[in-house]
TORVEX-465564 format. One record per residue (C-alpha): x, y, z; residue in one letter. Coordinates in steps of 0.2 Angstrom, whole numbers, padded with zeros to 4 digits, always signed. Layout:
<atoms>
XYZa;...
</atoms>
This chain:
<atoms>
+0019+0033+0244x;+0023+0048+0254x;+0024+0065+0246x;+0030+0082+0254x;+0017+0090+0256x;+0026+0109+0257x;+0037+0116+0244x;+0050+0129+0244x;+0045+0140+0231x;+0028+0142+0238x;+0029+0160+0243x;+0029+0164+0226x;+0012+0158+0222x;+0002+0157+0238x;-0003+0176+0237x;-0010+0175+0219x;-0026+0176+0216x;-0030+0167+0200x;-0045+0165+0191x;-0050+0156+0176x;-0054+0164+0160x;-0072+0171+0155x;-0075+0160+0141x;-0067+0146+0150x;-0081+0132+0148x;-0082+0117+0160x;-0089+0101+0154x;-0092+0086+0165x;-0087+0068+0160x;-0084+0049+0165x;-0069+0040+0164x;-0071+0022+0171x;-0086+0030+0184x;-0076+0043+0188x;-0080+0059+0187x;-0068+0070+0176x;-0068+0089+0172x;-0064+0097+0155x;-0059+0114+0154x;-0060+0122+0136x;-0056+0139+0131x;-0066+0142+0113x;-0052+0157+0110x;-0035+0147+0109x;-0044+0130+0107x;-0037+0123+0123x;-0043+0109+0134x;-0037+0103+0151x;-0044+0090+0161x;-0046+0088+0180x;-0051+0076+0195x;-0065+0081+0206x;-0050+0086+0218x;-0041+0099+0207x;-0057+0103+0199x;-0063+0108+0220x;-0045+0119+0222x;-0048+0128+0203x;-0066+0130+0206x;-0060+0139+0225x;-0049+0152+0214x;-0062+0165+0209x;-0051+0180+0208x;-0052+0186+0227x;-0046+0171+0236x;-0026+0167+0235x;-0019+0150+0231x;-0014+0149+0250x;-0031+0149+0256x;-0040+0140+0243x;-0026+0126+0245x;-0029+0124+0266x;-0049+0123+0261x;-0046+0108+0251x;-0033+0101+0260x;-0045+0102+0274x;-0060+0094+0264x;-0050+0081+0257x;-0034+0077+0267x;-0024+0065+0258x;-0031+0066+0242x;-0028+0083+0241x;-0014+0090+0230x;+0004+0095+0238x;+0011+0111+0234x;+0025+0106+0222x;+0008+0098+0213x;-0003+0115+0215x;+0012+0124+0207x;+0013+0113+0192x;-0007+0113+0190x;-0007+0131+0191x;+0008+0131+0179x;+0000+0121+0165x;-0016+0131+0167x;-0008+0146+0164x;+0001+0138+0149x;-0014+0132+0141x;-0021+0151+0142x;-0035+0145+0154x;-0030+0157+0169x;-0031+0174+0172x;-0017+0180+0184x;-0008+0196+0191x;+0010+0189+0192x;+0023+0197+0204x;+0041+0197+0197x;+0045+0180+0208x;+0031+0172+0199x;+0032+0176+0182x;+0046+0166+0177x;+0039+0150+0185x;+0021+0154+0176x;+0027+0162+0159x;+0013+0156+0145x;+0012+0165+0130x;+0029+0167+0123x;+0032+0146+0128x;+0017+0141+0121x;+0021+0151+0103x;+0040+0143+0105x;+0034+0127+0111x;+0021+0126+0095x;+0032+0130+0082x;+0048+0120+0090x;+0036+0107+0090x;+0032+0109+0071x;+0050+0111+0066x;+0057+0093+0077x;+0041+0086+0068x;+0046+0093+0051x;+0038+0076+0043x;+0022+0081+0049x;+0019+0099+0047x;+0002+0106+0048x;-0003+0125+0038x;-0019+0131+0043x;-0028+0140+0028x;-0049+0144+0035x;-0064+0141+0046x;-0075+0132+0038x;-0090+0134+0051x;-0103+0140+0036x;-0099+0127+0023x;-0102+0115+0037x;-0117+0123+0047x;-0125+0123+0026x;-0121+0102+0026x;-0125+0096+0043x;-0143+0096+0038x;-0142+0088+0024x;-0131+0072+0030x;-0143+0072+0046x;-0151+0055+0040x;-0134+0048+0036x;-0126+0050+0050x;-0138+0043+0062x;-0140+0025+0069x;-0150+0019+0056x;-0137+0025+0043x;-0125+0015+0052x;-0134+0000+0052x;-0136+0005+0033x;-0116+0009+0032x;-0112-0010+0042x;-0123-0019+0029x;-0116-0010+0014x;-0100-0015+0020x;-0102-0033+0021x;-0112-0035+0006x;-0098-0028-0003x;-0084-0038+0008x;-0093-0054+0001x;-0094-0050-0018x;-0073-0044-0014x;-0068-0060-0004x;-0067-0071-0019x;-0055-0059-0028x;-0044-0054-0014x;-0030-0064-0023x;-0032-0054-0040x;-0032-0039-0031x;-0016-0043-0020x;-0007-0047-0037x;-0011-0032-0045x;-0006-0021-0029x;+0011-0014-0039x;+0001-0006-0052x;-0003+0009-0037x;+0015+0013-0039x;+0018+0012-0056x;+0025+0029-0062x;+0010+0029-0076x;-0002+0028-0062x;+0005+0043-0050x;-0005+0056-0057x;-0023+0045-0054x;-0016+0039-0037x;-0012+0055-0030x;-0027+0063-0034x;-0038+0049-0029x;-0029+0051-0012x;-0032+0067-0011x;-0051+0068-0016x;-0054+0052-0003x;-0043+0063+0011x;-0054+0078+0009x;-0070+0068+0011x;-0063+0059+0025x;-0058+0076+0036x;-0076+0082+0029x;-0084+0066+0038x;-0072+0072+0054x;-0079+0089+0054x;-0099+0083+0048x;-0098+0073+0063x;-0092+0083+0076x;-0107+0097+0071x;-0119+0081+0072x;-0116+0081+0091x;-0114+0102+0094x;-0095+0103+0091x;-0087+0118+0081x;-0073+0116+0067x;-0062+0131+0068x;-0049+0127+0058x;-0044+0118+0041x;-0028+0116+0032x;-0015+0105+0024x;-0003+0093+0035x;+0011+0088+0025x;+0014+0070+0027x;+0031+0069+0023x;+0033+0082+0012x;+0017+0076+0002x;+0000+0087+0004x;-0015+0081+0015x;-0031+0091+0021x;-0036+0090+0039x;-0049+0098+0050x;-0048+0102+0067x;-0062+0094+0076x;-0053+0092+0093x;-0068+0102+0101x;-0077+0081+0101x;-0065+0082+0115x;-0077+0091+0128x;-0090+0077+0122x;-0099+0072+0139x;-0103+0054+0129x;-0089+0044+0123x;-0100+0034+0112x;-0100+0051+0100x;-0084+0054+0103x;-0078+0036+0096x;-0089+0039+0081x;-0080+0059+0076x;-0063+0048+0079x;-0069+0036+0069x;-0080+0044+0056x;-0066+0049+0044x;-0063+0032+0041x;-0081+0024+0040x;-0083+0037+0024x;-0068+0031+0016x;-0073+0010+0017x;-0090+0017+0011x;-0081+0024-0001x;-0069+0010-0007x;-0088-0003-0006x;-0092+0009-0021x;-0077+0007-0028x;-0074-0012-0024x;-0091-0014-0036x;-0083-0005-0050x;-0070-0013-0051x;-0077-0029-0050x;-0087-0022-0064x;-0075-0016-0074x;-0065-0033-0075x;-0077-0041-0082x;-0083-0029-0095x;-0069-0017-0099x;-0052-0026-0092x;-0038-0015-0091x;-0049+0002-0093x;-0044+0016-0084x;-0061+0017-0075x;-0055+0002-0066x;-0038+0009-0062x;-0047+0020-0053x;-0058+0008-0044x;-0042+0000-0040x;-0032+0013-0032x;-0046+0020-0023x;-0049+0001-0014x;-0030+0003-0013x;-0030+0021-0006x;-0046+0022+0006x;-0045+0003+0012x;-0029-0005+0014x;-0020+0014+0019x;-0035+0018+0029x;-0033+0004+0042x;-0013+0002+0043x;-0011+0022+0046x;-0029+0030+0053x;-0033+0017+0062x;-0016+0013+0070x;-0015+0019+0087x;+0003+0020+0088x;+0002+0035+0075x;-0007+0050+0084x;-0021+0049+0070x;-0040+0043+0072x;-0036+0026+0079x;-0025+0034+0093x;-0042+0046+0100x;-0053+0031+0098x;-0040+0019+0110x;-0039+0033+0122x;-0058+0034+0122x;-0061+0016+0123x;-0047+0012+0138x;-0053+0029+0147x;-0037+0035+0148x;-0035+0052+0142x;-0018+0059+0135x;-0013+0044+0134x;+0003+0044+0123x;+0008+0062+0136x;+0003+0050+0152x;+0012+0035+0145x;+0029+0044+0142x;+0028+0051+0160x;+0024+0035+0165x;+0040+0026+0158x;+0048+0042+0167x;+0042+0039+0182x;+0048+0021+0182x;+0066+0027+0177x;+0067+0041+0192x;+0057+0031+0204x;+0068+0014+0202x;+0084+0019+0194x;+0089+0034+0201x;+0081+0034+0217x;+0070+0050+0216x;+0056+0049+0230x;+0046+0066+0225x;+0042+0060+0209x;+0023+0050+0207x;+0016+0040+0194x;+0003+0048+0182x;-0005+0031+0183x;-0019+0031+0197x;-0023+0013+0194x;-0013-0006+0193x;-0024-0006+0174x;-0017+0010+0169x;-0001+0006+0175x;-0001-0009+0164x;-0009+0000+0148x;+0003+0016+0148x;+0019+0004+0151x;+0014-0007+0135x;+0008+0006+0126x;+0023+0020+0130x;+0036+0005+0124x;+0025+0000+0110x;+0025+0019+0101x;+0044+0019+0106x;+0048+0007+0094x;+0035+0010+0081x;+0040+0027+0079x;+0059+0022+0076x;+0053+0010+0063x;+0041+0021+0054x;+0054+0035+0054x;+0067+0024+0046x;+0057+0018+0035x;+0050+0033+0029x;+0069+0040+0025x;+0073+0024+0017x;+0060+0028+0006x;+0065+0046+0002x;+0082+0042+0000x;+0076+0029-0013x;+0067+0042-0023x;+0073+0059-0018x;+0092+0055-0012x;+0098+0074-0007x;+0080+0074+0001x;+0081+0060+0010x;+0099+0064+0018x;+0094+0081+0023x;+0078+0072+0033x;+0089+0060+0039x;+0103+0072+0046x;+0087+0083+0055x;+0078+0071+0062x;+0093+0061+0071x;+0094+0081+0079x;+0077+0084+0081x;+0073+0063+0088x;+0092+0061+0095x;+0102+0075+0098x;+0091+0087+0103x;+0081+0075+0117x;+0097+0069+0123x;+0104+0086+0127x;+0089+0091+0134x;+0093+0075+0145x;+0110+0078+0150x;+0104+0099+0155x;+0091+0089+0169x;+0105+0079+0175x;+0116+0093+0179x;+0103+0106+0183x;+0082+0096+0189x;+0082+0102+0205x;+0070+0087+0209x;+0088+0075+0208x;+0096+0086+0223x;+0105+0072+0231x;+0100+0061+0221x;+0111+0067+0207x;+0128+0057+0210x;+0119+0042+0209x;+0108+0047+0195x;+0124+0052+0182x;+0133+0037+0186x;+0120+0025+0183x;+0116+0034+0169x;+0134+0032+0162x;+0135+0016+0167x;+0120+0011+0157x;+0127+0021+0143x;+0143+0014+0143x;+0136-0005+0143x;+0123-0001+0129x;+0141+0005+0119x;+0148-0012+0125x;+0136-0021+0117x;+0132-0011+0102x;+0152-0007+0097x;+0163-0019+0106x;+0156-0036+0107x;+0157-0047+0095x;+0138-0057+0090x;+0135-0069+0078x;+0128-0061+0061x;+0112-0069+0053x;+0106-0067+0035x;+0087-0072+0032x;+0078-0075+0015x;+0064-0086+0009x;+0066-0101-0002x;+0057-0114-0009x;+0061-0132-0013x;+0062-0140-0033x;+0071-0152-0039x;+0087-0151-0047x;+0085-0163-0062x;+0067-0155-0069x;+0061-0152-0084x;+0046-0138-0088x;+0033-0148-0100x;+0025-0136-0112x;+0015-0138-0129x;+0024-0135-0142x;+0014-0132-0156x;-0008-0128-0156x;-0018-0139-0155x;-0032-0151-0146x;-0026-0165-0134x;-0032-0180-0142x;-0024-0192-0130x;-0016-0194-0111x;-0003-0205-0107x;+0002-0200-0092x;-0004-0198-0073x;-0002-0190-0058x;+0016-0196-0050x;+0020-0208-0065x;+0036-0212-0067x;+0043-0209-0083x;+0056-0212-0092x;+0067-0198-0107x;+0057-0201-0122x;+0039-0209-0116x;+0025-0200-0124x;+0015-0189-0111x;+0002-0182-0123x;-0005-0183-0141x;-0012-0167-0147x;-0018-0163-0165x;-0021-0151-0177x;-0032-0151-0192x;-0029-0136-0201x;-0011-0139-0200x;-0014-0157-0205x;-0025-0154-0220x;-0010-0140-0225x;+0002-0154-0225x;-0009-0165-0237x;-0011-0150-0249x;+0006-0147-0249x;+0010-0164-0252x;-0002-0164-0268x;+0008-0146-0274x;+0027-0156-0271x;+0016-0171-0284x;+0012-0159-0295x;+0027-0148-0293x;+0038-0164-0298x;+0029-0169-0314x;+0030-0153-0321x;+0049-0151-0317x;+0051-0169-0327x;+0041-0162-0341x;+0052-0146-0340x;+0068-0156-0341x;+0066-0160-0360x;+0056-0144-0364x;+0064-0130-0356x;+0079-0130-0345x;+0073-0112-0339x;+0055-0117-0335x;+0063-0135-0324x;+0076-0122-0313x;+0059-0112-0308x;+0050-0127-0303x;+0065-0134-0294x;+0067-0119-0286x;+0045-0118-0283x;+0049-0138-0277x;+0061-0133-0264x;+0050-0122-0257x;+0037-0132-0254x;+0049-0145-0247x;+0057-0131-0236x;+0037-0128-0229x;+0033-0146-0227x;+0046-0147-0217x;+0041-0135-0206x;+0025-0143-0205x;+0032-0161-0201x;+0042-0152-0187x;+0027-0145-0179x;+0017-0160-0183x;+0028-0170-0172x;+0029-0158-0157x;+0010-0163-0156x;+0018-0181-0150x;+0022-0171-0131x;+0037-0183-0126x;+0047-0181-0109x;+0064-0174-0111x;+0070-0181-0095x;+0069-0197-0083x;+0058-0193-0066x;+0041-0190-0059x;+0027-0180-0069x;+0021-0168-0056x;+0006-0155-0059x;-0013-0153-0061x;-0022-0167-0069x;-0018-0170-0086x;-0033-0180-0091x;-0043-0163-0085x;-0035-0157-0105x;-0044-0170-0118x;-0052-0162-0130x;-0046-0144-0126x;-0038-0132-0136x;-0021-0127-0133x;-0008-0114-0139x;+0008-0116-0139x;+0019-0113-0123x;+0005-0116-0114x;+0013-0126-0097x;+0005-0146-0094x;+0017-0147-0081x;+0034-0154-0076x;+0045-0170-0076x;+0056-0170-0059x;+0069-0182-0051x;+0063-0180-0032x;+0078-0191-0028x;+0087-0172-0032x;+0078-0161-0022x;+0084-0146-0015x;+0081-0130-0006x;+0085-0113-0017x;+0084-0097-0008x;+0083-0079-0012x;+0095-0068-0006x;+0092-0048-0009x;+0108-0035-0012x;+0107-0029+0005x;+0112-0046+0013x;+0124-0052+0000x;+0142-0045+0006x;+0156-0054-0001x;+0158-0063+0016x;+0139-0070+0013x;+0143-0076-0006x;+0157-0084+0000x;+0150-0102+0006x;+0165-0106+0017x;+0160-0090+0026x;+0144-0097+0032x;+0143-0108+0046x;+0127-0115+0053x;+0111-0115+0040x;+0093-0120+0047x;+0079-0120+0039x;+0058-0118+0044x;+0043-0125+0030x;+0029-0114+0029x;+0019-0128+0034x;+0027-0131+0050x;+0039-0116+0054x;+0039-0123+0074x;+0050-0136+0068x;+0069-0130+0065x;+0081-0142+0054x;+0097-0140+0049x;+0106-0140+0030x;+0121-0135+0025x;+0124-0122+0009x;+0130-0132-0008x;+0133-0121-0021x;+0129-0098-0024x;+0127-0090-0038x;+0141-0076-0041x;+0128-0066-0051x;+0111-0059-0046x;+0094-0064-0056x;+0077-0056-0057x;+0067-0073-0059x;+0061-0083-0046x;+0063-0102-0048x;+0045-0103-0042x;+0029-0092-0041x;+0026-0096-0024x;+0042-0084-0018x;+0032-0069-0024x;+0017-0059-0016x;+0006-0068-0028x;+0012-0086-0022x;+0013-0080-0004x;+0030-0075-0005x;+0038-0057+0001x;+0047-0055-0015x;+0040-0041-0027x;+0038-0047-0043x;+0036-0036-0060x;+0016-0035-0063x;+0019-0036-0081x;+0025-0055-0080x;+0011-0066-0084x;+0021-0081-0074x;+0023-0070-0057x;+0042-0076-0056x;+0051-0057-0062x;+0059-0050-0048x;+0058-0028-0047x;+0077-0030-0040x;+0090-0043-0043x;+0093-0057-0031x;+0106-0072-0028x;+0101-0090-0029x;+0109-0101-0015x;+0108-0118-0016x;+0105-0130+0000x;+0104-0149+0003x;+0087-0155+0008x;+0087-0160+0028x;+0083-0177+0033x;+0064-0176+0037x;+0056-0190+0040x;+0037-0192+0034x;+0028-0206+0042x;+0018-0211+0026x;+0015-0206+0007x;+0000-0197+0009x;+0009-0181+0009x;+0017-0187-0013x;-0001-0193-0016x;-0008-0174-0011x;+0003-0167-0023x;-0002-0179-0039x;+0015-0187-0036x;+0011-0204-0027x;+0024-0216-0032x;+0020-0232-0039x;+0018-0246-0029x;+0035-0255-0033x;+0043-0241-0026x;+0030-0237-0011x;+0042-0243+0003x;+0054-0235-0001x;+0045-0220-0001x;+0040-0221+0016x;+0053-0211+0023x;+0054-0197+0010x;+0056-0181+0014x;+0038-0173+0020x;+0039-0161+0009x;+0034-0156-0009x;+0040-0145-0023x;+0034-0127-0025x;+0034-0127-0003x;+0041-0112+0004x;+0054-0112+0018x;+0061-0099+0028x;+0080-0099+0029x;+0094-0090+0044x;+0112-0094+0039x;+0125-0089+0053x;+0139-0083+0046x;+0156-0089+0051x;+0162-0073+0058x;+0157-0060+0073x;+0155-0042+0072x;+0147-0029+0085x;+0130-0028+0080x;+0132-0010+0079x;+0143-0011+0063x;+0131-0025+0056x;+0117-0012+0057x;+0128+0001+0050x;+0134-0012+0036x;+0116-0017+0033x;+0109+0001+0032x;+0122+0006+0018x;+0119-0011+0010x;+0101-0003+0010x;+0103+0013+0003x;+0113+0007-0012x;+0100-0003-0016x;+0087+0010-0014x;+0097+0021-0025x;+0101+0009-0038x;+0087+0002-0040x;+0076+0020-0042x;+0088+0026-0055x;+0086+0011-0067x;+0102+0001-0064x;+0106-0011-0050x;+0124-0012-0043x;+0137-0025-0051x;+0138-0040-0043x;
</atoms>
């Protein structure tokens, strides 16, 4: 691409004679084989980096020599390659705003070179558009790490991290097994009893992971100036500042200070993994393993989704940078995205790309898209979150970050469009494609009408069932049912007994004996004395009745016609169980159906309403490539907090939160709407997929099994519905947002809306 070489504002440069700064240091390193320079000013903490090029042209300004001249030498050593002016003024620009340069600026120049007073605004702009992430320095902690560094020497070493990587699986095997108990548990980390633990089991973990930041960069010769708090929104967080791993010649120690925060908190959550494994066994519900559990929780499971995300400019962010050799890389990718938009939209020919390569081009694209979106997310969902717990809070953050991440940007957009000096005659072209695009995105946001989706997760049972359950203690003495039998209302599943109940009965049928020969007695004796034992008789009559009654429930009989469908029930002879206890269930698969959870913020009157929904298809959780088709039969008109099966909530699977307190894992946190659906007609090729489940039919019936539905009861499904009617999607997002809020709101003040 061809790039004019001269520039007007020239003349107010080429007489300087810039130098950089004394304690400017200079350290060599290699990006993809290339040679790169890193500039770093120890006073201001500032790095720049440079190509061999701009590193000649810099290195050619030694305080004597004017820009002009050092400009011709390189331009004469490397022709081509060598920066334009318009590039010269912009290096020399961000030099001198990074308090690298040292210059005598004449009046002409100063207002293109200006540093100090931009850089104070720019930082503290920068902190109040970011107010979610605010960072207060408070010290330098240089001695209280120059006193540890010796004595973490042999840890952080290569044989400690072979020793870190073998603790780590060691403790991954002994956690494996349990990963489902642990998942189950995972809402007692935000219990309100728990706050107090979790917070400062955050913070203690935090602290030692900044400290294995800063113990790390000392390890390879860096220096620590600063350490503070960073308030992650609006909840305290230490940090240090260990940027100087930066000037690290070897990216090898580079990755590690990026990633040493994190490799001390999964060392820390093995310890704890241990003790809560532990602690379950010996002391189950203690708060020692509370503990254990939210540190796991804390410096695991947080650990990986937020430091070691690189779409968040946190560890995992430095580490992709230093791993694709891209520096700046988040800076680099926005200017990319730029680049694409003035080169190709608007026309501009004096703008370049900041990629220098087709692999770069392709890394900054992806990426800069990538944290576009994930930004927006996490943003929204962070307010959300306030908003739920802190309303006023949450608004306010809402209000400022739609100035800070919309407005503001947007008129800083609309200034460069009617003042860059770059668009020139470019600029008629520029607005009106710009309001062209603006005006289409409005078209298709607020004007045209789409079809509006609801999705929720369901699960197929059957509609005639019956939940079989033992009734009264006791120890199974006999099973008369199997696996897919088909039973009838009344046949006896099971035969259970109970001795001590038993022998009670025949000791109360020797009292009512006694009881009754002493009332006769008392008939012609004393009328007072045969009232008192008729009375003592109906007593014991009233008990042995009881008894009868519990006696008989031992006999387990099926309240309803169908298939008995659970765990093998020949597995229970001779076991001892309590009452409630579930054997399984009776079910008519000839009524199968699909029952879907619907949460508040999708259930308008226009979705309760079945005639209002059009088109329903369905995916099963074993084969979500295949789409069927169903139609809605029936929907509740009142919201439930229990799950018709445990496979809908996190426990089963599911996306549902369930209450942790429910033994059964079928308690919802917020109420949700049942809507019934018919069963599609999937055709299954052969019974195998009854005889999985214990549910085989017998073989009378074994033809006409064949083409039953390939699916079983307690299998998940994922559901859209199409609703009837069209709106712009931007009122369904604005629709769906206040549905969202309400829900937050109710829900974190103890009372859900009415339904």
């Amino acid at each position: 691409m061809d790039r004019p070489t001269l520039s007007n504002s020239w003349s107010r440069v080429s007489r300087l004679s810039p130098t950089l700064r004394p304690r400017v240091e200079v350290k060599r390193q290699l990006y993809r084989g290339e040679p790169w320079y890193v500039l770093h000013d120890d006073v201001s903490n500032s790095f720049f980096r440079l190509n061999p090029v701009s590193y000649h042209l810099v290195g050619l300004l030694d305080g004597k020599r004017q820009v002009d001249e050092a400009w011709n030498m390189t331009l004469e050593r490397y022709g081509d390659d060598a920066p334009t002016q318009d590039e010269v003024i912009g290096l020399l620009g961000q030099l001198n705003e990074s308090n690298l340069l040292r210059a005598d600026l004449p009046p002409d120049a100063a207002p293109m070179l200006q540093r100090q007073r931009r850089r104070r605004f720019k930082h503290w702009g920068g902190q109040a558009m970011n107010i979610l992430f605010i960072r207060i320095p408070l010290f330098n902690p240089e001695l209280i790490l120059k006193w540890l560094t010796p004595l973490v020497r042999p840890i952080f070493s290569t044989v400690g991290l072979i020793v870190w990587a073998i603790w780590l699986v060691y403790c991954a095997y002994r956690f494996l097994p349990h990963v489902g108990e642990f998942v189950r548990d995972a809402g007692s980390v935000l219990a309100p009893s728990n706050w107090g633990w979790a917070i400062l089991v955050f913070l203690v973990t935090k602290t030692l992971h900044e400290l294995g930041h800063g113990l790390m960069c000392k390890r390879f010769g860096g220096v620590v100036p600063e350490v503070g708090i960073m308030m992650l929104v609006l909840f305290p967080a230490p940090y240090v500042d260990a940027t100087s791993s930066w000037n690290f010649s070897n990216k090898w120690h580079r990755l590690l200070v990026g990633a040493a925060g994190m490799m001390v908190e999964l060392a820390i959550a093995g310890v704890a993994v241990l003790v809560w494994l532990q602690q379950r066994e010996t002391h189950p519900g203690s708060l020692a393993q509370q503990i254990a559990y939210n540190t796991v929780f804390l410096a695991s499971i947080t650990t990986i989704l937020f430091n070691a995300n690189p779409l968040l400019r946190f560890d995992g962010y430095y580490m992709l940078s230093d791993v694709t050799e891209i520096p700046n890389l988040y800076e680099r990718a926005k200017r990319q995205l730029q680049y694409l938009i003035q080169r190709y939209v608007y026309g501009l020919t004096n703008v370049y790309p900041s990629a220098v390569s087709m692999r770069e081009r392709t890394w900054l694209v992806v990426y800069g898209i990538a944290a576009m979106i994930y930004k927006v997310f996490l943003l929204t969902g962070i307010i959300l979150f306030i908003i739920g717990q802190l309303f006023m809070v949450g608004v306010a953050l809402a209000l400022w970050s739609c100035i800070s991440w919309l407005l503001v940007p947007l008129g800083k957009f609309v200034h460069w469009l009617a003042t860059a000096p770059m668009l020139g005659e470019h600029r008629t072209r520029a607005v009106a494609t710009t309001t062209i695009a603006l005006a289409i995105i409005l078209l298709v946001i607020g004007v045209i009408p789409m079809s509006e989706h609801r999705r929720a997760e369901g699960v197929i049972e059957a509609a005639e069932r019956a939940a079989i359950s033992i009734q009264t203690d006791g120890f199974i003495d006999q099973v008369l049912v199997q696996q897919g039998q088909e039973v009838e209302a009344g046949d006896i599943l099971l035969v259970a007994s109970n001795p001590p109940l038993q022998a009670r009965r025949m000791e109360l049928l020797a009292d009512l004996k006694k009881i009754e020969s002493e009332r006769m007695v008392a008939m012609v004796e004393n009328v007072v004395e045969m009232r008192m034992k008729q009375a003592q008789r109906q007593t014991i009559r009233d008990e042995l009745g009881e008894i009868n009654r519990r006696l008989a429930d031992l006999t387990l009989r099926s309240p309803v016609q169908g298939k008995f469908v659970g765990a093998d029930p020949n597995r229970l002879l001779g076991q001892y169980l309590t009452r409630g206890q579930m054997i399984g269930q009776v079910m008519d698969m000839d009524t199968l159906r699909i029952t879907a959870m619907v949460d508040q913020t999708q259930s308008g009157s226009s979705f309760i309403d079945e005639a209002r929904v059009g088109r329903v298809e369905v995916r099963m959780a074993g084969d979500v490539s295949t789409v069927y088709t169903t139609q809605v039969t029936k929907t509740s008109d009142q919201g439930t907090q229990r799950l018709p099966h445990p496979a809908l909530g996190y426990a089963g699977g599911g996306k549902i939160a369930i209450d942790t307190s429910d033994e059964n894992g079928t308690k919802t946190i917020a109420p949700y709407f049942e809507v019934w659906m018919a069963l599609p007609d999937i055709a299954s090729p052969r019974g195998e997929h009854l005889a999985h489940a214990g549910i085989m039919p017998n073989s009378e019936r074994a033809f006409a099994n064949l083409n039953r539905p390939a699916v079983l009861p307690g299998e998940r499904v994922y559901v859209r519905f199409t609703l009837e009617r069209k709106r712009p999607i931007g009122v369904q997002w604005f629709d769906r947002a206040v549905n969202i809020i309400r829900e937050r709101i109710a829900n974190n003040v103890g009372f859900s809306s009415p339904f």
